[in-house]
C-alpha positions as CSV (number, residue, x, y, z in Angstrom):
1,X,-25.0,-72.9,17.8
2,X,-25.1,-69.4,19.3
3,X,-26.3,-68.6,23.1
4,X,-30.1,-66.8,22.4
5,X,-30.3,-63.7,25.1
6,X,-33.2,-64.5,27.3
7,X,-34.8,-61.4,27.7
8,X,-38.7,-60.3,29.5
9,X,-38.9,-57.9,25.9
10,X,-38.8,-57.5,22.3
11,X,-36.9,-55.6,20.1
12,X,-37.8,-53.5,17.3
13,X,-34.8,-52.0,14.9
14,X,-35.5,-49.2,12.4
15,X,-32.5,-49.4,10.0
16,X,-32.7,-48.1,6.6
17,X,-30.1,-48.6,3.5
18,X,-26.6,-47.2,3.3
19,X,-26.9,-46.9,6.9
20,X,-23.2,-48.0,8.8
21,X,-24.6,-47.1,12.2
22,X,-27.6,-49.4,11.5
23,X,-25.2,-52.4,9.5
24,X,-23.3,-52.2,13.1
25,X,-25.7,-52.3,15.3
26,X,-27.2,-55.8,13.7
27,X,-23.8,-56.8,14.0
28,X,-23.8,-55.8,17.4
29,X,-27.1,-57.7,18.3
30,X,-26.7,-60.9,15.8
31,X,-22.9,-61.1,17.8
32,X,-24.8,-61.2,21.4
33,X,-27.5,-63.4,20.3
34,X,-30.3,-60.6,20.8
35,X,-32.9,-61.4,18.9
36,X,-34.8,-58.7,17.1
37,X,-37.2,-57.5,14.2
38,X,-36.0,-55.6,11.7
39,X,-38.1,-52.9,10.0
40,X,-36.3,-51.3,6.2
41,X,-37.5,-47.6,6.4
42,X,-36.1,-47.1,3.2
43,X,-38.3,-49.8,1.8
44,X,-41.1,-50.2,4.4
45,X,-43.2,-46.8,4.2
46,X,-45.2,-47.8,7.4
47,X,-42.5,-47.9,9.5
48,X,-40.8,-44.9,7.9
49,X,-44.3,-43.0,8.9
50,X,-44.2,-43.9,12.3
51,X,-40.6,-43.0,13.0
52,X,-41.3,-39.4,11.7
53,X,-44.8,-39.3,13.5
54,X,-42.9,-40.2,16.9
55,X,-40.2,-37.2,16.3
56,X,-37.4,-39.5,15.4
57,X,-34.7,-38.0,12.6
58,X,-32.4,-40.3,12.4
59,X,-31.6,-43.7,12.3
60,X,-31.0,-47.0,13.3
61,X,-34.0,-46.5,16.0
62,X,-34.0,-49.3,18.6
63,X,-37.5,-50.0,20.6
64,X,-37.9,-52.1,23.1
65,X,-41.4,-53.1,24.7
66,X,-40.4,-52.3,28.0
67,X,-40.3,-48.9,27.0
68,X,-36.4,-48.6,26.3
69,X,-35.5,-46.4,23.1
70,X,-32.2,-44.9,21.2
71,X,-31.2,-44.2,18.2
72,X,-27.6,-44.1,16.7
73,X,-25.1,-47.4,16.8
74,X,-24.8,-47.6,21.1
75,X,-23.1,-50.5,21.7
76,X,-22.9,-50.2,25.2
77,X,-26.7,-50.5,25.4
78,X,-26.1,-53.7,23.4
79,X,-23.8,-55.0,25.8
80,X,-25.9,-54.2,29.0
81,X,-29.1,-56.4,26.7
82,X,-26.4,-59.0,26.4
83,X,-25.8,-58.9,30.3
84,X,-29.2,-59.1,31.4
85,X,-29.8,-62.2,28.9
86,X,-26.6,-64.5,29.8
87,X,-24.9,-63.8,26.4
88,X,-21.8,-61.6,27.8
């Protein structure tokens, strides 16, 4: 069984289909044991709504309740998650 990242947060990933940066970042956070929702703007009109409503134009779209956001595949910011939860 994989280490779970204990972290004071949620996570909330925007992906949407035929998307490599978003494939690699769930990669990226399944790998670390980060857990996370995951919200299909290609099939979830809600979320795709609220991503253009907050300015964002491109995806994956990570957003953390602590206030931490980003888009594109940055696996350093990963990494650093993974650090602060005892996974890396």
């Amino acid at each position: 069984m994989e280490p779970t990242a204990e972290l004071d947060y949620e996570i909330t990933l925007y992906s949407r289909d035929q998307c490599q940066p978003c494939k690699a970042t769930v990669r990226k956070l399944k790998k670390h044991g980060i857990p996370f929702r995951e919200l299909n703007t290609s099939h979830d009109e809600k979320a795709r709504d609220f991503l253009i409503s907050a300015g964002f134009t491109e995806a994956p779209v990570v957003i953390r309740t602590d206030g931490v956001e980003w888009t594109g595949f940055r696996p350093d910011l990963i990494e650093a998650m993974a650090r602060e939860g005892g996974t890396l």
